[in-house]
Residue frames as a rotation matrix with the C-alpha (Angstrom) as fourth column:
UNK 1
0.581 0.814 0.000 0.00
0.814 -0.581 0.000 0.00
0.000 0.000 -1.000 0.00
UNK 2
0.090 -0.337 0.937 1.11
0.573 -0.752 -0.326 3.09
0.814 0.567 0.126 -0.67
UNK 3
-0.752 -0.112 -0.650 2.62
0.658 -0.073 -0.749 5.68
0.036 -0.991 0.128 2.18
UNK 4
-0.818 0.572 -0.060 0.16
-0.564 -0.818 -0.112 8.39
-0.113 -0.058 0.992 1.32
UNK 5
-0.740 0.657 -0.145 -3.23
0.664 0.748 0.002 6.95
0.110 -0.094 -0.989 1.88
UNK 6
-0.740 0.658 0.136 -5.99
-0.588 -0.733 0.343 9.34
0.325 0.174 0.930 0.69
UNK 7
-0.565 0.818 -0.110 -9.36
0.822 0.570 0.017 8.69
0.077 -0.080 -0.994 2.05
UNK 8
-0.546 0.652 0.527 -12.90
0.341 -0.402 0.850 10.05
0.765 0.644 -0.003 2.09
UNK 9
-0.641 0.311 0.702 -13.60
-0.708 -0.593 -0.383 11.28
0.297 -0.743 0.600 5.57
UNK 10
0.427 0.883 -0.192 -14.49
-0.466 0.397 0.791 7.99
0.775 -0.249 0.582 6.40
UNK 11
-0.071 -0.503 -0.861 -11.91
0.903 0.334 -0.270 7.28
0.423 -0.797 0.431 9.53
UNK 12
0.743 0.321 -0.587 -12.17
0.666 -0.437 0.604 9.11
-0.063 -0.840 -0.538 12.51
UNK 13
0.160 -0.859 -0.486 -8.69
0.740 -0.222 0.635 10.02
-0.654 -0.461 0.600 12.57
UNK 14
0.657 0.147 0.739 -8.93
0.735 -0.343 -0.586 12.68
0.167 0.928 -0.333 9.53
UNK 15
-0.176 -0.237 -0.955 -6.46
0.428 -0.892 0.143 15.68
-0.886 -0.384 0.259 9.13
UNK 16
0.710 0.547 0.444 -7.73
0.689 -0.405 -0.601 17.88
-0.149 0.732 -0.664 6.60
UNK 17
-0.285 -0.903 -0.322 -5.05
0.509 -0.428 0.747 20.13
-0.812 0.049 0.581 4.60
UNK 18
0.830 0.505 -0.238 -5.18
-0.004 -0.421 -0.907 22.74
-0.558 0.753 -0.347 1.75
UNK 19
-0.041 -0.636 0.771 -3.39
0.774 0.468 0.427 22.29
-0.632 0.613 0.473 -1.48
UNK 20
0.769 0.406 -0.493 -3.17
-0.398 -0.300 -0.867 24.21
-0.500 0.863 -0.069 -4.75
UNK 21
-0.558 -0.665 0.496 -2.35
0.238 0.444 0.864 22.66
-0.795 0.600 -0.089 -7.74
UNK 22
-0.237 -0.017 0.971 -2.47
0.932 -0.284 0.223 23.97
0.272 0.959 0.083 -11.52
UNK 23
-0.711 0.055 0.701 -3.65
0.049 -0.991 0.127 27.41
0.702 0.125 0.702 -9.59
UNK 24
0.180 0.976 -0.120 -6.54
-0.412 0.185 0.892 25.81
0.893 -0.112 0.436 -8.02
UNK 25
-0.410 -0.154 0.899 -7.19
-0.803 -0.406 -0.436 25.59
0.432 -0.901 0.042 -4.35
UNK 26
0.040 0.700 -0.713 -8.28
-0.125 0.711 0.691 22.04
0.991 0.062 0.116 -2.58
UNK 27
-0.211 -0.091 0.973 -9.04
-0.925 0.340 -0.169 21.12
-0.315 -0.936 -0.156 0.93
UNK 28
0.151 -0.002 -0.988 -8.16
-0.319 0.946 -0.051 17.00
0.935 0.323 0.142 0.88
UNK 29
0.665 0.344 0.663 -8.58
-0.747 0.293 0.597 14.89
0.011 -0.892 0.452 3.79
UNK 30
0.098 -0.391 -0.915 -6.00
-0.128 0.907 -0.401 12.40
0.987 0.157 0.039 4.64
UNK 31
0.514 -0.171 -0.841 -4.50
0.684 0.672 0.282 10.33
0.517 -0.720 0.462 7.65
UNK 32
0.910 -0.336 0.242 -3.21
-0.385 -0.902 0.197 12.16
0.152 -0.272 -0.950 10.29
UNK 33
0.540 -0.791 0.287 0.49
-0.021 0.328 0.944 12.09
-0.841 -0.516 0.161 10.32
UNK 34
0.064 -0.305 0.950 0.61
0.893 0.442 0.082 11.84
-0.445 0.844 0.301 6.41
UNK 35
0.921 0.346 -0.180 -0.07
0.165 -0.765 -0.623 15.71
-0.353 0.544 -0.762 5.61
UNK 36
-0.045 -0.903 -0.427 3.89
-0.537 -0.338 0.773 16.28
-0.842 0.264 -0.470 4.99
UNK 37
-0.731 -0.394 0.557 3.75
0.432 0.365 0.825 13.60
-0.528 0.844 -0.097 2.10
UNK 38
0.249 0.924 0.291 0.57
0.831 -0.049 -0.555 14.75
-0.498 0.379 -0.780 1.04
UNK 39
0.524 -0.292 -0.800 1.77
-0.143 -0.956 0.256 18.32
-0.840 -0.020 -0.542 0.84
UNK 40
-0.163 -0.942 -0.293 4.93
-0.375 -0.215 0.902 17.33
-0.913 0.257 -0.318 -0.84
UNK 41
-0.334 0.315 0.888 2.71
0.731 0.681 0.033 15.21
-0.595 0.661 -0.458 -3.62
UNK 42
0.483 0.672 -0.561 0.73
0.504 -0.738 -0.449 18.29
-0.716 -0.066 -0.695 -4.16
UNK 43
0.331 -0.751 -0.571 3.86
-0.165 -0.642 0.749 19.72
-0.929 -0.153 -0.337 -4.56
UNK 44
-0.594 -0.488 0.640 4.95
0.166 0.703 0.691 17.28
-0.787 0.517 -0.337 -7.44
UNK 45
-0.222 0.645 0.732 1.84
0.910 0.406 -0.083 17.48
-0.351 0.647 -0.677 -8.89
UNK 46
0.678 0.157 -0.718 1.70
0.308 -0.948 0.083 21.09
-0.667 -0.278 -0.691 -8.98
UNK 47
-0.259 -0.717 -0.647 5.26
-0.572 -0.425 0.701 21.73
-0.778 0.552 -0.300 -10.52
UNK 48
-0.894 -0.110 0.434 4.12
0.362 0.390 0.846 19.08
-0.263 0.914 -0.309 -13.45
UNK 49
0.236 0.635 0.735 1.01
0.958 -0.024 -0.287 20.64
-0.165 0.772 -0.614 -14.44
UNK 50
0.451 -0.378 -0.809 3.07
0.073 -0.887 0.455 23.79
-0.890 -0.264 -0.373 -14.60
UNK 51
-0.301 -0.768 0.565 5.16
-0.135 0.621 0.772 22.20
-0.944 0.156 -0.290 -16.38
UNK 52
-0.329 0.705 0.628 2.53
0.852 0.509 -0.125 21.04
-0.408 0.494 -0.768 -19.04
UNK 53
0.826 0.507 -0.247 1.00
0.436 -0.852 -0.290 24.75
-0.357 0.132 -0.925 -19.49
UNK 54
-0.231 -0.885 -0.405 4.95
-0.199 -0.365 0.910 26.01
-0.953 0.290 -0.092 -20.07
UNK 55
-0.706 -0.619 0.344 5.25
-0.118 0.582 0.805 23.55
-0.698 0.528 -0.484 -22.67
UNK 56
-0.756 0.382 0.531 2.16
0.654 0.434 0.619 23.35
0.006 0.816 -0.579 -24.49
UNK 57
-0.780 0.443 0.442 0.47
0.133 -0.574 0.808 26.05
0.612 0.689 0.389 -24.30
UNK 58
-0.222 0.895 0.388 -3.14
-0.973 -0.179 -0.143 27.19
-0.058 -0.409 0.911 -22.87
UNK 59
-0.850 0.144 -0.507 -4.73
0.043 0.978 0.205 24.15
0.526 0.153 -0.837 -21.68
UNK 60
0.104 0.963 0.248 -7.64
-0.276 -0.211 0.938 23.35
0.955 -0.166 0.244 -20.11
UNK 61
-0.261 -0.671 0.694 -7.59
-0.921 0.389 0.030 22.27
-0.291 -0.631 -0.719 -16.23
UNK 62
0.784 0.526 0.330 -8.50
-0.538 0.841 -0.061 19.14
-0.310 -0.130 0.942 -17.43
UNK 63
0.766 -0.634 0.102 -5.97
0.162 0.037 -0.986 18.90
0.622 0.772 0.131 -20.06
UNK 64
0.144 -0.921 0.362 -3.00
-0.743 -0.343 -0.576 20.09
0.654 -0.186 -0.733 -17.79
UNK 65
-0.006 -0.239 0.971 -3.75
-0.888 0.449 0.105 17.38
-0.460 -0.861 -0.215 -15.26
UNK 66
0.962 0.267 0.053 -3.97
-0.104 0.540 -0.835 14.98
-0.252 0.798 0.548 -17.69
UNK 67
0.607 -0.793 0.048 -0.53
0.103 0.019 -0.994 16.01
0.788 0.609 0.094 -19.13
UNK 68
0.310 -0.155 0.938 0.79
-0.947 -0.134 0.291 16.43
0.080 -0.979 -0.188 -15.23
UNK 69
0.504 0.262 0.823 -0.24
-0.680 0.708 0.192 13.10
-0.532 -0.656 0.535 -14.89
UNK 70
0.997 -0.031 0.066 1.33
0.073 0.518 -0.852 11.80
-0.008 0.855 0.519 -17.84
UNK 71
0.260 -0.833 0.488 4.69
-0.698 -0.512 -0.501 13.83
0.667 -0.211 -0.714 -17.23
UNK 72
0.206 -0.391 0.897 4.88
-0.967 0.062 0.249 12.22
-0.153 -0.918 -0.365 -13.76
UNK 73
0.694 -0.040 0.719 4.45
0.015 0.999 0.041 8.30
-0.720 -0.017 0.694 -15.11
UNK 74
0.714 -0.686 -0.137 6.90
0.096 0.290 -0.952 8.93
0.693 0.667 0.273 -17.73
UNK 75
0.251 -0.584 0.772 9.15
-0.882 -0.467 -0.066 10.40
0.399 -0.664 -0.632 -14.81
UNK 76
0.401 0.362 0.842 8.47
-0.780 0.617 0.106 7.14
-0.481 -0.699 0.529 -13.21
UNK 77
0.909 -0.384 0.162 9.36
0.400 0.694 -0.598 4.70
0.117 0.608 0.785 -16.31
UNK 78
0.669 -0.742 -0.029 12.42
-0.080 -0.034 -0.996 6.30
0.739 0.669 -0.082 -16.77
UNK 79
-0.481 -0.833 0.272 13.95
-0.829 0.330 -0.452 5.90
0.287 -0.443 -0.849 -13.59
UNK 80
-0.213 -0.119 0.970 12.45
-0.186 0.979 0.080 2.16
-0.959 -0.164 -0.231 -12.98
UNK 81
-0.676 0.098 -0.730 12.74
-0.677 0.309 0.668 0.68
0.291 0.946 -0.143 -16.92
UNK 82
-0.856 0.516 -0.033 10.82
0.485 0.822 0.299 -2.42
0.182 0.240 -0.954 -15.64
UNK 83
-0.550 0.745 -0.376 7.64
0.006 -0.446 -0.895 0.07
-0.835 -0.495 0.241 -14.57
UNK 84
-0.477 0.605 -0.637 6.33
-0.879 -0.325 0.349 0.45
0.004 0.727 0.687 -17.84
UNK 85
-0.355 0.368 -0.859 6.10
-0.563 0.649 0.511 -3.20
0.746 0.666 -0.024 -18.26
UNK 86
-0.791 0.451 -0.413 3.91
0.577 0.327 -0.748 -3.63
-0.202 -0.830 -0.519 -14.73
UNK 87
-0.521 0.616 -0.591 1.86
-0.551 -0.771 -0.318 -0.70
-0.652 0.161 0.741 -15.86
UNK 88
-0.484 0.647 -0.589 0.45
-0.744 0.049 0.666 -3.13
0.460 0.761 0.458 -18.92
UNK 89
0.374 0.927 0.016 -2.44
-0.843 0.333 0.422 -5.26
0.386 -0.171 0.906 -18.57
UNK 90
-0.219 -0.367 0.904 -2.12
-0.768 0.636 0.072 -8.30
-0.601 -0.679 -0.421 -16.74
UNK 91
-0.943 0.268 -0.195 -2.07
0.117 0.821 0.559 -11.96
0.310 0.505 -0.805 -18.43
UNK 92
-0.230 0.952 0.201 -5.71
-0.800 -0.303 0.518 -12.84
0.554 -0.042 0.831 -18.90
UNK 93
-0.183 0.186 0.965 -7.01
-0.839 0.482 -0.252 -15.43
-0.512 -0.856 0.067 -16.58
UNK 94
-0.970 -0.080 -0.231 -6.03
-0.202 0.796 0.571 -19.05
0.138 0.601 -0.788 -18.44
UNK 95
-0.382 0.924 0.034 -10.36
0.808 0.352 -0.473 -19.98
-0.449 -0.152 -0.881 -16.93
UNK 96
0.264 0.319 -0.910 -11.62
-0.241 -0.892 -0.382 -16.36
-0.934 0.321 -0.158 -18.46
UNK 97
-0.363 -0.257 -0.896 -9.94
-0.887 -0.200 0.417 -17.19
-0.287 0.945 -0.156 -22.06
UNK 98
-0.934 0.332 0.130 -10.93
0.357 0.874 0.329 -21.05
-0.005 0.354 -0.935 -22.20
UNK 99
-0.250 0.902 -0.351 -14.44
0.319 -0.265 -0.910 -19.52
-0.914 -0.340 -0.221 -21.24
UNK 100
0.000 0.225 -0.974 -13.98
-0.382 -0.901 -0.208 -16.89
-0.924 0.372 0.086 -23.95
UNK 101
-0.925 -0.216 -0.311 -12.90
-0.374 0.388 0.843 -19.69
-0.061 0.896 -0.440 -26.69
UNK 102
-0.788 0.477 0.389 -15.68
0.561 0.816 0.135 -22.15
-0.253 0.325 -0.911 -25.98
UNK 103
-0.171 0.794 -0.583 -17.68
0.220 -0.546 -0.808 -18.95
-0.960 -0.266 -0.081 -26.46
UNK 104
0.003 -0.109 -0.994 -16.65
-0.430 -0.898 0.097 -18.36
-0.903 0.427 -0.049 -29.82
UNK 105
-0.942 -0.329 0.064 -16.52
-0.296 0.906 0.304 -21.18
-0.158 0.267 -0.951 -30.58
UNK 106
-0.602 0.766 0.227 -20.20
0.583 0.615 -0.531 -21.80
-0.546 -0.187 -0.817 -30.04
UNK 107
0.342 0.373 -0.863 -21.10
-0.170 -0.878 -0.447 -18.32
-0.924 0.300 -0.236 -31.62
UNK 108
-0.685 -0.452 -0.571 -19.31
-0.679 0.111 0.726 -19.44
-0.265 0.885 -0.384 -34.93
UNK 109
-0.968 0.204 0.144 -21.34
0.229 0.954 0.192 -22.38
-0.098 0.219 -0.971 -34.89
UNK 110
0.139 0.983 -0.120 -25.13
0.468 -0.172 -0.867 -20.84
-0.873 0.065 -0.484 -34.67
UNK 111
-0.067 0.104 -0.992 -23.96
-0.722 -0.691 -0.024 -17.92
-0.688 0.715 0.121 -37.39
UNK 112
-0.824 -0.331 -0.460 -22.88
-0.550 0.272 0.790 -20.99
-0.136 0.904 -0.406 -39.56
UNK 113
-0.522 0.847 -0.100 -26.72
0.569 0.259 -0.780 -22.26
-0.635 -0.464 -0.618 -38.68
UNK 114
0.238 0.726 -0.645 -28.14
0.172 -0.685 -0.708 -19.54
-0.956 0.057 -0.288 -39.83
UNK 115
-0.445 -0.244 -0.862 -26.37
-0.883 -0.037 0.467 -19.08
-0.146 0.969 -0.199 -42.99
UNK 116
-0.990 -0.042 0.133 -27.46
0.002 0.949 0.316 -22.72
-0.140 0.313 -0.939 -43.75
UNK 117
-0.183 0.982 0.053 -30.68
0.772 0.177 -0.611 -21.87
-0.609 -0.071 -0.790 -43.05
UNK 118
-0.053 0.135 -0.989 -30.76
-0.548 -0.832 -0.084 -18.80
-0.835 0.538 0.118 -45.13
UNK 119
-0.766 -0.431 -0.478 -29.47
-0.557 0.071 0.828 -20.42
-0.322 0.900 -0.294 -47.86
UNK 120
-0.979 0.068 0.192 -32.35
0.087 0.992 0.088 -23.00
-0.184 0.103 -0.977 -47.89
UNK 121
0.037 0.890 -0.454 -35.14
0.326 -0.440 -0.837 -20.09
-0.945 -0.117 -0.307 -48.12
């Protein structure tokens, strides 16, 4: 688990902190004891959608956090090379794909039904 552990004001224990990132003021709730990392994320996140607006121009805030967010996972690949290749999809489940064959399997077989019947009207 991650050390920064955002939640939703559903533990008692709650410290509540104010942020601004891309310009934009937030009051976020997190464990108490965590506001220094919390802060210092902010922080991160803050100097890359800066970052993003430098570099490309007027954006929307959607669009800068977006490209923030992007910035920061490339940040991320490049100093662990094997991160990208945890970031892709997991193998599919070997019971999910046999599932998915005998499905297609059966779905090939009605269409070729039906054609047969067509052909006989």
């Amino acid at each position: 688990m991650s050390r920064l552990s955002l939640v939703l004001g559903l533990e008692p224990k709650m410290a509540e902190i104010d942020i601004i990132i891309a310009g934009r003021p937030y009051k976020v709730a997190c464990r108490d004891g965590e506001e220094e990392t919390l802060k210092a994320a902010a922080r991160l996140v803050d100097s890359k959608s800066r970052e993003a607006l430098a570099g490309l121009g007027a954006l929307s805030e959607a669009r800068q956090l977006l490209f923030a967010g992007l910035l920061l996972a490339d940040q991320l690949i490049d100093q662990k090379p094997g991160a990208a290749a945890a970031a892709a999809a997991p193998a599919p489940d070997a019971e999910l794909a046999r599932s998915a064959e005998r499905l297609a399997e059966r779905l090939e077989s009605l269409a070729e039904a039906l054609e047969g019947e067509a052909r006989n009207t």
